[in-house]
N, C-alpha and C positions, 0 to 999 in steps of 0.2 A: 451156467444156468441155461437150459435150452427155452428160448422164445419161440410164439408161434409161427417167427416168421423162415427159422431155420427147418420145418417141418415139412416135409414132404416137395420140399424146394430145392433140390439139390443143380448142380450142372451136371449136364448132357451137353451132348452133339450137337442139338438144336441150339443151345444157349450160352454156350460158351465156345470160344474157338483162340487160340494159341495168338498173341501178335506177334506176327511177322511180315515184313514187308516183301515179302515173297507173293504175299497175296493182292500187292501191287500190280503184280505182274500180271496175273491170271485174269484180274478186274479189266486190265485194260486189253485185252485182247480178246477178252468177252465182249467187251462193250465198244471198243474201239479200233476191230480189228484191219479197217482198211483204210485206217488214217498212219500218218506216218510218223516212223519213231526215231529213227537212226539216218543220219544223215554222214559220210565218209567220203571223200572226194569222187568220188565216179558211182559209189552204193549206196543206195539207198533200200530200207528196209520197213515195213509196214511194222505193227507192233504184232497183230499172225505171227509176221514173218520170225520178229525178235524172238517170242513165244516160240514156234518152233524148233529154232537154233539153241535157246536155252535150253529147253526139252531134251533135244538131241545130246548136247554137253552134259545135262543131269546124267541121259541112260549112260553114254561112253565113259565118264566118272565112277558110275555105279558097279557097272563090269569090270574097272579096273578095282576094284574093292573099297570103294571110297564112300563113305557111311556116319552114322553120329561118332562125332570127336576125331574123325579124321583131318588132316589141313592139306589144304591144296595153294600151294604158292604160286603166283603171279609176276611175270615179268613184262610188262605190258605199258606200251605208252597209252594213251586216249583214244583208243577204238574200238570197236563194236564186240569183237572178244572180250577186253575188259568190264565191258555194258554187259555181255553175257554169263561175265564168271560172277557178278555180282550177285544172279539170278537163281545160276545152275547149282553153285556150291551151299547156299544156305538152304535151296530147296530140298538137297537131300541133308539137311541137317548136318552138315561137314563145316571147316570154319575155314574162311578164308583169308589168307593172307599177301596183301599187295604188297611188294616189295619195289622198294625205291631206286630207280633205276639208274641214280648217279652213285650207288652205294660203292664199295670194291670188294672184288670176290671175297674174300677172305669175312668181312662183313655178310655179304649175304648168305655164303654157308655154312657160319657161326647161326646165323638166322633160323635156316632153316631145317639144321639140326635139333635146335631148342625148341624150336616149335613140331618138330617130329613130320615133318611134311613129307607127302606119301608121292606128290604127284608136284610138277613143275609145269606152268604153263608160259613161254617165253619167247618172246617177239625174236626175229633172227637178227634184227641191229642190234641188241645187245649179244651178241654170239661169244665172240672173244670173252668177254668178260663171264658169260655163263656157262662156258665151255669151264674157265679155269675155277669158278665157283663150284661148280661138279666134281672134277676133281680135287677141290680140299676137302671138299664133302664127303666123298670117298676114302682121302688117302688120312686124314687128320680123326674124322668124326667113324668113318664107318657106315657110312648111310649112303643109299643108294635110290634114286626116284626113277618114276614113269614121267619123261620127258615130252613133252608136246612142243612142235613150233606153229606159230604164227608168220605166216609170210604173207605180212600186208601187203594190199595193192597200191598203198598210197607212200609206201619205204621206198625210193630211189634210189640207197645203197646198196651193198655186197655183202651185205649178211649170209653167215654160213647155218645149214641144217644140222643141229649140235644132237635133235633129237629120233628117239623111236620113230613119231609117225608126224605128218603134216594135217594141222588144227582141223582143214577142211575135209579132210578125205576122212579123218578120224571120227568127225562128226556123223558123214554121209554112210557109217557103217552100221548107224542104230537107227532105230525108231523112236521119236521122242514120247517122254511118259507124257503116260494118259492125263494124269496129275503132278500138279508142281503142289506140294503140301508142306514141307516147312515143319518146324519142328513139332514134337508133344507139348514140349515145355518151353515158354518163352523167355525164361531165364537160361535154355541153352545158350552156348557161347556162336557169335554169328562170325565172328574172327577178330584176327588176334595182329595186333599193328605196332611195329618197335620205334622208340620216342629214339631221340639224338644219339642218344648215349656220348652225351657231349663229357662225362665224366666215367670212367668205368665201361661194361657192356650197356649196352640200351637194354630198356625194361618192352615186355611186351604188354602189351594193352587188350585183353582180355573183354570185347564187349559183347551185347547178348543181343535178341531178336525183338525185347520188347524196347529196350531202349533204343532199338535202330529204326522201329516203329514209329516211334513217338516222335523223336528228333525229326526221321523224314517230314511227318506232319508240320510239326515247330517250322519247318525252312517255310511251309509255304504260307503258313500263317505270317508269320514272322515278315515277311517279305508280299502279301497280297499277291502271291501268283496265281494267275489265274489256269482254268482247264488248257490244253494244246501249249502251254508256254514253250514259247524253243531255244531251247537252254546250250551256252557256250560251253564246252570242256576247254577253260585256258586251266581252270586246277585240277592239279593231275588227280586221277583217281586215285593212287596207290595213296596219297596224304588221306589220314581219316576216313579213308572209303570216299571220296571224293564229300565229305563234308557230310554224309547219307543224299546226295542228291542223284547217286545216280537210283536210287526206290524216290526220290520225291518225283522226277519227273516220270515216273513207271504209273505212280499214282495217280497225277493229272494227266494223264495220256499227250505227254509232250513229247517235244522233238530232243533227242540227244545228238546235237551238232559236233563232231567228234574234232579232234584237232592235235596234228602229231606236232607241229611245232609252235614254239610260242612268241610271237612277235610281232611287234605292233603292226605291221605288214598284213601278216596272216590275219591276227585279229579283227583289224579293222574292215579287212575285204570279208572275211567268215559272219561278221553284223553285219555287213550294208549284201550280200549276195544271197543270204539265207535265212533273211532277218529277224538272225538272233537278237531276241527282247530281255535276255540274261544271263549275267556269265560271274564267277566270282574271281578271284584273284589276292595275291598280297599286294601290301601298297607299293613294291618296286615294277611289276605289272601294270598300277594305274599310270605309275611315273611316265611310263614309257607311251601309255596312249597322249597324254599333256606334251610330251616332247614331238610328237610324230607331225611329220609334216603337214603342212595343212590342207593338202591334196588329198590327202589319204583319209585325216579327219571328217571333209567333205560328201567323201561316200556316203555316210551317215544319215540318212535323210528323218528314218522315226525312233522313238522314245525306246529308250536303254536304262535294266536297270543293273547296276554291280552293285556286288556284295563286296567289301573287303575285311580283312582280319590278319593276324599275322601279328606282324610288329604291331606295337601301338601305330595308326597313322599318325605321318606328319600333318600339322592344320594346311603346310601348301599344297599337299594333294588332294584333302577333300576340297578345298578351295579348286583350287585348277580343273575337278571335275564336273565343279559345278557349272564354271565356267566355258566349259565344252557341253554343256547340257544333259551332261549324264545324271539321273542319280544315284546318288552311292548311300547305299545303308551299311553300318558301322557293327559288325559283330566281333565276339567274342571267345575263343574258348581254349580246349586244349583236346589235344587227344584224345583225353582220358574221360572228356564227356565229349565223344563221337564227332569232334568240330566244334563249331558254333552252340554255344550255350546260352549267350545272354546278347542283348542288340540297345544300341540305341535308339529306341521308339522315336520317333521322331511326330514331334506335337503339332498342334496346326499352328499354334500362337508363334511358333519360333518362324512362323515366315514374316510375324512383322518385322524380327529381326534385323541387324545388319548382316553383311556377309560373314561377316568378321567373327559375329557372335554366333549365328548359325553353324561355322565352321568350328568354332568349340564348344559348342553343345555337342555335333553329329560326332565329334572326337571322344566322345568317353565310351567307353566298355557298356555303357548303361545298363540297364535290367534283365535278370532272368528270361528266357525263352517261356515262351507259353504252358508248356508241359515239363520245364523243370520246377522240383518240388521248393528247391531254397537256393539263392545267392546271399550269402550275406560276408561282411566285412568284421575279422574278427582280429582280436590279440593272439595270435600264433600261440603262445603260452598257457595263456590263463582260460583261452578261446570261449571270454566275455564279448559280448559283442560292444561295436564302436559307433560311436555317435555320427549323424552325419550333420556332421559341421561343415565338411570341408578341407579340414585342416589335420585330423586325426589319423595315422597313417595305419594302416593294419593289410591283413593277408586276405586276399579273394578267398572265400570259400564255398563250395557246392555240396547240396543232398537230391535228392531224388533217382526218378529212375533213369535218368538220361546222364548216369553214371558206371563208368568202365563196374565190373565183375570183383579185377585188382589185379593183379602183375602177375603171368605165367612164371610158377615154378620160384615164386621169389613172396614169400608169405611177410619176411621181415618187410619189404618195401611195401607191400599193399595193408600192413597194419598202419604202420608210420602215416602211408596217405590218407588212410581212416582214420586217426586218431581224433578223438572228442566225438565221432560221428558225424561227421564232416569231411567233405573233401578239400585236402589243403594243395591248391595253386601252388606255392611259392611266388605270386606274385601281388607286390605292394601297390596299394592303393589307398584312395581318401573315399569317402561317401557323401556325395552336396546336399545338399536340404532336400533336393527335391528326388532323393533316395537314388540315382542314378551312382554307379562306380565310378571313377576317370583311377585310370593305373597311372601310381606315379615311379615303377621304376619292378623290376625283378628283383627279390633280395639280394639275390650275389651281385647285380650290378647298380645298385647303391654304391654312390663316391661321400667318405665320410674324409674331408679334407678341414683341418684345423677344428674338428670336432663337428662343424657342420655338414650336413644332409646332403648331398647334393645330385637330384635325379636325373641320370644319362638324359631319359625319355625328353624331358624339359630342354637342354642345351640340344637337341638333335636336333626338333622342330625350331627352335631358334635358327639351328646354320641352316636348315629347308628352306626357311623361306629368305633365305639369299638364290636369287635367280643363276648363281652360276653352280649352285649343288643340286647335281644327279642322286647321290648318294653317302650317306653317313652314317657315323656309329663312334658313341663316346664310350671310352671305356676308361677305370682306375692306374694310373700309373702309381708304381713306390716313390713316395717322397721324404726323406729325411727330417725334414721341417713341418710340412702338413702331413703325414701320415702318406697321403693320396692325393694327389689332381688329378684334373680333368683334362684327355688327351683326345684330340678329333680325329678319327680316319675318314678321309673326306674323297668322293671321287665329281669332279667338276665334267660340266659340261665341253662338249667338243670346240676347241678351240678358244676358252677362256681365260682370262690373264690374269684372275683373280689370286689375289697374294694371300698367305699366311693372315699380314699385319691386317690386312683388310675384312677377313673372317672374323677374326680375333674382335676386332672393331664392332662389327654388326654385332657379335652377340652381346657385347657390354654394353650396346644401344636397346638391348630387349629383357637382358638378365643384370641379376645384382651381379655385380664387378666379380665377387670370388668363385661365383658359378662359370664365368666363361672359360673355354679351354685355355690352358696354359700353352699348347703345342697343338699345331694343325699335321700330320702328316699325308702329301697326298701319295696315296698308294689303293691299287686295286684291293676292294673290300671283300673277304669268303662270303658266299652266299649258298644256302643249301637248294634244291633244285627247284624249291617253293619260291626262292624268293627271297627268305629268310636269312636277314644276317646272322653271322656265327660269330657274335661275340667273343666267344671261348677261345676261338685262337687268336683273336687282336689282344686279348689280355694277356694271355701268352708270350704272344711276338713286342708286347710293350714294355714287357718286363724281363726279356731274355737279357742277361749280362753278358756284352759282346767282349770279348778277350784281346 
């Protein structure tokens, strides 16, 4: 039935306009063109200047035929090209694809065949490896790209030029467009990002322009950043498009402090020299600013805020952070909704807090992001929703629009993750009263030992807060008797004497008796280049039958 108010009211030009955080870009070089944006060890670059350079990337992309639905891949550590490809590629409505750069050939030109990539842009330290990526791309797949190098000025390696032309001279050949505009429709896809494929090939993650919009806004909400903030790159961009922050800091016309390596060295001097006010990170990242010497920590002189996410954090790292004066806000998410989806708001009342209890509060996954539509905690099956008691265990799930598109090229998986109209995690959790998530575990690594529950998540944070672990990760071994136990891959601090019996101990001091691990193993833990433990192969390596 037509109302009056659909009459004669239509969109236009004037009244409606496409979201894309493309137009992050353009805002702030309008309005903030001779404040600074890019910071790179010897370069520095005004946001003009940024604009400019994206511009230039857009025309030089364009010429190479690169247009809606085309993808343009990415090989690129944390600098200013990759600040630019974020800018360039979605302005001509192309999708881009950052590729991880601890991947191996064979992975990334599986990659980037599936996703049909037309153009390769790639740093010359990863040479070798992208050299022989090209040719399986070639010799396996049949596909053939427009090669770009990057040859940083801040790479002190021997990287070789694997490609066509060199990034800058290739730039210096066009004029940059007059307009950076960004798609018609903001459900275009903005690119497209492959999850582990810790089982099988990885899925790709198909996300669009308006949920890359909204997300970028959600960070700054979510976090109280304010205009100029000057923002750390310790998370690499290729992970989720670095979280959308490289459009949130576009947006508040702040600094992108770029950063090719990651160590608490670096880190600490790139805060206290350029004073970086924000940086995000996984919790093996914060580990390492708590462990750094106290010289280094010293530099430090004003207020820091990190973000973390990732593994569930251990409580002794948000502890240990706070303790160093940082604060740390507690986010949430996957992939598949653009990074960080939901955060632990953190109340005023929890500063009457003890430390203790402030550190597990600021530990839970806690609530939705400001512009996602739904988080809720449901029965995977029946996908009733669950109570929050606390105690009730059920599967994260997300709706809104700060949700991936659904899996390139793979209809069956992107049903499956939609099914009930919801997005299904796979990951377990309870919900407390006062409606906050806390994750109690990944389904697959649930230890169901003598019939009982028993959450990795829970025994990690136990052996964390033993002062001699650096690092850990529980996973299920086969037992004849219990089904399963709990087995610790533990990696201790430099020069510690800490025994098995005495791990084993502390956790019995914190956990019911059959929760604690039955075996300590100490051995170097996989870690993906975020940070991220890889469970997948300590389950593996736990349960190989040695002959």
């Amino acid at each position: 039935m037509s109302i009056i108010f659909d009459q004669h009211l239509e969109k236009n030009a004037a009244n409606f306009v496409a979201l894309s955080p493309v137009s992050f870009l353009e805002r702030s070089a309008e309005v903030f063109s001779d404040l600074p944006a890019v910071i790179h060890g010897n370069r520095r670059y005004t946001w003009a200047q940024v604009r400019d350079r994206s511009a230039r990337l857009a025309a030089a992309l364009r010429a190479a035929g690169v247009e809606r639905g085309s993808t343009v891949s990415v090989m690129l550590s944390n600098t200013p090209e990759m600040v630019e490809a974020h800018y360039a590629v979605p302005a001509l409505n192309a999708v881009l694809n950052t590729l991880n750069t601890r991947l191996d050939a064979h992975l990334l030109a599986w990659q980037m065949n599936h996703c049909e990539a037309s153009v390769l842009i790639a740093d010359t330290e990863f040479s070798v490896t992208t050299a022989l990526a090209l040719e399986i791309l070639k010799r396996e797949f049949n596909r053939e790209v427009l090669v770009i190098d990057v040859c940083d000025s801040e790479y002190q390696g021997t990287g070789e030029r694997v490609g066509q032309q060199d990034y800058e001279s290739w730039l210096n050949q066009f004029q940059p467009l007059a307009q950076l505009h960004g798609p018609a429709d903001e459900w275009d896809a903005i690119a497209v990002s492959y999850t582990s494929g810790t089982t099988g090939d990885p899925k790709g993650v198909v996300t669009h322009h308006r949920g890359a919009y909204l997300n970028s806004v959600s960070n700054a909400v979510t976090w109280g950043m304010p205009n100029f903030s000057r923002y750390l790159w310790t998370l690499p961009m290729f992970h989720c498009n670095g979280w959308c922050f490289p459009w949130t800091v576009a947006m508040l016309g702040g600094v992108h402090i770029c950063l090719r390596r990651v160590d608490a060295t670096h880190i600490l001097q790139a805060i206290a020299d350029h004073k970086a006010d924000h940086y995000c990170a996984a919790p093996i990242v914060h580990n390492l600013l708590i462990a750094a010497p106290e010289a280094l920590r010293q530099q430090v002189t004003h207020p820091v805020k990190g973000m973390v996410a990732g593994a569930a954090p251990p409580a002794s790292m948000i502890e240990g952070m706070a303790k160093l004066g940082f604060d740390i806000t507690h986010v949430y998410g996957l992939t598949e909704v653009y990074g960080p989806a939901s955060v632990a708001v953190k109340r005023s009342s929890w500063q009457a807090e003890s430390l203790s209890e402030q550190t597990r509060l600021n530990g839970r996954q806690g609530v939705r992001y400001p512009m996602q539509e739904g988080m809720m905690l449901k029965d995977a099956d029946s996908m009733v929703d669950l109570p929050a008691d606390g105690e009730t265990m059920g599967e994260i799930m997300f709706r809104g629009n700060v949700v991936m598109k659904g899996y390139l090229k793979n209809p069956a998986a992107t049903a499956e993750a939609f099914r009930g109209g919801w997005f299904h995690t796979g990951d377990l959790a309870v919900l407390e009263s006062d409606r906050y998530v806390k994750i109690k575990d990944r389904s697959k690594d649930v230890i169901i030992s003598g019939g009982e529950n028993i959450s990795s998540i829970e025994v990690e944070d136990a052996l964390y807060r033993h002062p001699s672990v650096v690092a850990c990760a529980v996973v299920a071994k086969q037992d004849d008797k219990w089904g399963e136990t709990p087995v610790a891959y533990v990696e201790l601090q430099p020069d510690s004497q800490t025994t098995a019996q005495e791990l084993i101990a502390h956790c019995k001091s914190l956990l019911a008796g059959y929760k604690a691990p039955k075996e300590i193993r100490f051995e170097v833990i996989p870690k993906t280049s975020t940070g991220k433990i890889q469970k997948f192969q300590l389950r593996q390596r736990v349960n190989q039958v040695v002959s």
